[in-house]
C-alpha positions in Angstrom: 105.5 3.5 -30.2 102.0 1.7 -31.3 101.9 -0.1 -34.6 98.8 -0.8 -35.9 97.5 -2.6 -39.2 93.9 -1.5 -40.2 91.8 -3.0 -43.1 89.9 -0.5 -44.4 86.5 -1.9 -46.4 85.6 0.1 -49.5 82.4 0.8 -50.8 81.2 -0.6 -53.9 79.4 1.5 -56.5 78.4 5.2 -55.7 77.6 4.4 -52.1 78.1 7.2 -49.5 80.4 7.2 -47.5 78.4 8.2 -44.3 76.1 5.8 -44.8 78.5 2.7 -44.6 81.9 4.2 -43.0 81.5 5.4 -39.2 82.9 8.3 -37.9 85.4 6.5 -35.6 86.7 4.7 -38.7 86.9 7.9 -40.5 88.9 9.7 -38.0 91.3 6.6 -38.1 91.6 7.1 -41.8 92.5 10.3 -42.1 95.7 9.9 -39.0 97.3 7.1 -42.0 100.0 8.3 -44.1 101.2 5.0 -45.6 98.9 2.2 -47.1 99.5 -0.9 -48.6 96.6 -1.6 -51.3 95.9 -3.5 -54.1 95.3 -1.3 -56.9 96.5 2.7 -56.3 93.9 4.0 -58.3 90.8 2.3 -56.1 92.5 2.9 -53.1 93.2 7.2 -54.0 89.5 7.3 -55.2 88.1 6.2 -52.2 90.1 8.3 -50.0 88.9 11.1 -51.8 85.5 10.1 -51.4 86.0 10.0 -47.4 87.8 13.1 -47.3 87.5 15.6 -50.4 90.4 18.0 -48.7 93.1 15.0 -48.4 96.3 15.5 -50.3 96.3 12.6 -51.7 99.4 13.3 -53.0 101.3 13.6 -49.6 100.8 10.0 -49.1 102.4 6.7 -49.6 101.3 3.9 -51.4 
């Protein structure tokens, strides 16, 4: 089994996401079901913003 750890860069502001996140590390985003973040709220609003489908809810944080 691979483990991987992956810091993830947020935006700051109202950036879009497709012009600062590539593709790749979108993929990559959307395969992670448990992430260790600072503050919840930041971290659940910019995975919304990659992905407005994700159940955020299904996740661990």
């Amino acid at each position: 089994m691979d483990v991987a750890l992956y810091l993830l860069p947020v935006t700051l502001g109202d950036t879009a996401i497709d012009s600062v996140l590539p593709a790749y590390n979108k993929n990559i985003i959307l395969n992670i079901k448990h992430f260790i973040v600072e503050d919840v709220r930041s971290a659940r609003r910019f995975l919304k913003k990659v992905d407005k489908d994700m159940d955020i809810d299904s996740l661990t944080f």
